[in-house]
C-alpha positions in Angstrom: 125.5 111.7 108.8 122.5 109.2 109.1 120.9 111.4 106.7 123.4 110.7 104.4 123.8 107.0 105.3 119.9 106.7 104.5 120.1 108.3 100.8 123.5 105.9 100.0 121.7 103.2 101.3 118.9 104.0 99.1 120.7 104.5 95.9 122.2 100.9 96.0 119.7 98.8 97.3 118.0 97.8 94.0 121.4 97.4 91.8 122.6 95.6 94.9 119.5 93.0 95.3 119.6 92.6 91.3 123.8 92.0 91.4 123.3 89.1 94.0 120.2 87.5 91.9 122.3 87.5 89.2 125.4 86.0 91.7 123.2 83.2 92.9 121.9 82.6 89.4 125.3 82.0 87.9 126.5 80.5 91.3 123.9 77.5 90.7 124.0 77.8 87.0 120.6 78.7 86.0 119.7 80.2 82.7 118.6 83.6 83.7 117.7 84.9 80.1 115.3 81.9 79.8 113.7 82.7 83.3 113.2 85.9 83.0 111.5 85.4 79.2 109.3 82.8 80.7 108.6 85.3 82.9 107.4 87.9 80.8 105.0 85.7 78.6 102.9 84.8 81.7 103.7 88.8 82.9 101.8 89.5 78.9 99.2 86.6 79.2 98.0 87.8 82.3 97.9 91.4 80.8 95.7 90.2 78.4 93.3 88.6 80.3 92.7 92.0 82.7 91.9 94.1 79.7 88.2 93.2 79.7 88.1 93.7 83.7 90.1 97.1 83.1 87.4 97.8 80.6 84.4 97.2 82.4 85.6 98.9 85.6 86.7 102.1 83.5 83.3 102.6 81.7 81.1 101.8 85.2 83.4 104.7 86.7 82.6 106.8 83.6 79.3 106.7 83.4 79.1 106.5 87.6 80.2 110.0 87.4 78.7 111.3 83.9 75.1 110.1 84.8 75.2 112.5 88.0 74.9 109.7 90.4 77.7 110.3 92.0 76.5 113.9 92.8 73.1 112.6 93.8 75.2 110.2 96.3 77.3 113.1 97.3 74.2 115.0 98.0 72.3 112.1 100.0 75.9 111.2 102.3 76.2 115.0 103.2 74.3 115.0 106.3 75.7 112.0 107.4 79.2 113.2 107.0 78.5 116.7 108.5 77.9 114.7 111.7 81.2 112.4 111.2 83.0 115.8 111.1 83.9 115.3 107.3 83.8 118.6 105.5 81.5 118.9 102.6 84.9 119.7 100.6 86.4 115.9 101.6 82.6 113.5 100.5 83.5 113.6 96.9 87.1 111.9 97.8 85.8 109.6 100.6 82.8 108.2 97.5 85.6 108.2 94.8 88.2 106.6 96.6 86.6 103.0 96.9 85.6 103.1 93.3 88.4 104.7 91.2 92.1 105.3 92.4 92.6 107.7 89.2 89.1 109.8 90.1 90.1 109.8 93.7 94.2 111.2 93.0 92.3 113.8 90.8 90.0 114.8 93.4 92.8 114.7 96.2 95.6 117.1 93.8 92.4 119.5 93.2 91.9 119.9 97.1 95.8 120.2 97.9 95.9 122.5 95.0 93.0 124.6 96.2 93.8 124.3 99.8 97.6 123.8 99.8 99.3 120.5 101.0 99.5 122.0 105.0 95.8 123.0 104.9 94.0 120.3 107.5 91.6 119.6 104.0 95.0 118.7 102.5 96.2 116.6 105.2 93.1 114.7 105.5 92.8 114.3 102.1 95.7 113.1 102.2 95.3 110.8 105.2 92.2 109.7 103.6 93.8 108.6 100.2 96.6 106.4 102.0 94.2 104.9 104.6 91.1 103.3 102.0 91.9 101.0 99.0 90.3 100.8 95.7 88.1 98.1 96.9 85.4 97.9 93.6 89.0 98.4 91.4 90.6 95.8 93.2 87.4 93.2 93.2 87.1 93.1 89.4 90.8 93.4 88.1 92.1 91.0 90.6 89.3 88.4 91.5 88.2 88.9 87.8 92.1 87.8 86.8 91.5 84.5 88.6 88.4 83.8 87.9 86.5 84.1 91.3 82.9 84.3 91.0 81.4 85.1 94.5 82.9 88.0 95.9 80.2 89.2 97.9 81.9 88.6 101.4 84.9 90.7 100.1 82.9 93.4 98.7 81.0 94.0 101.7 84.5 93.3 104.4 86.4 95.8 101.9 84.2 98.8 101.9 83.7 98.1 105.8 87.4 98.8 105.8 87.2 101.9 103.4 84.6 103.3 105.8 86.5 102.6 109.0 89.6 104.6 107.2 87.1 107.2 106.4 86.0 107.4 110.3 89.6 107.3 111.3 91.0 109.9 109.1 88.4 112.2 110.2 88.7 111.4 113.5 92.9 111.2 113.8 93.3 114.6 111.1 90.6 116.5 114.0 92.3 115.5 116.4 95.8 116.1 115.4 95.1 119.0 113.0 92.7 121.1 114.6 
């Protein structure tokens, strides 16, 4: 019955929020048309001015991982990881992940599809993917967008995080998992 209760609920929430915009809208007698197209042009304007960020970010990711480097990084972490419990199989997700969200899905569906979905490498994987952020992604598409400059603090405070979800998806998966 909840079961049930939960997929209804589900279908019509969206066509429910939209029907009452719309209600208010005509309630107050606002031009919704011209709204929404105003809308759209700052939606396309701001479009446009990520494209060079989204540029940027996609050829440093490209030739991060067509140089080697990211090998030669994988290579230098390993010990380190060995000791954090991290299997050799899970470094090349937890050194994507803060750089590319794309690179770090790929790497995450070729584990799950090696090591099936219930495997504790698919479950930390997967762990891993929901607890760290794109933090180099998010740094030049967003603070690029606005125009910030200095982003130092934020680099360095958002891979802090990306490691600490690391640590604690290795830590909670062993626990739980093991």
């Amino acid at each position: 019955m909840i079961a049930h209760l939960v997929d209804l609920v589900s279908q019509w929430v969206i066509p429910i929020l939209i029907g009452t915009v719309i209600l208010l809208a005509l309630r107050r007698k606002t031009n919704i048309f011209d709204l929404f197209v105003e809308g759209a042009k700052e939606g396309v304007g701001m479009a446009l001015r990520l494209i060079p960020f989204l540029v940027g970010i996609l050829v440093a990711i490209g030739l991060f991982r067509d140089s080697g480097a990211l090998e030669l990084l994988i290579g230098g972490l390993s010990p380190l990881l060995a000791k954090l419990n991290l299997p050799p199989e899970i470094i090349p997700l937890a050194v994507m992940r803060p750089i590319s969200g794309s690179g770090a899905l790929a790497i995450t569906a070729e584990i799950i599809q090696r090591d099936g979905p219930d495997s504790y490498l698919g479950r930390l994987a997967s762990t891993m993917q929901g607890s760290t952020d794109t933090t180099l992604f998010v740094l030049t598409v967003y603070f690029g967008s606005v125009m910030i400059k200095k982003s130092r603090h934020a680099l360095f405070a958002g891979l802090i995080g990306d490691f600490c979800g690391i640590i604690a998806s290795a830590l909670i998966c062993g626990a739980v998992f093991r």
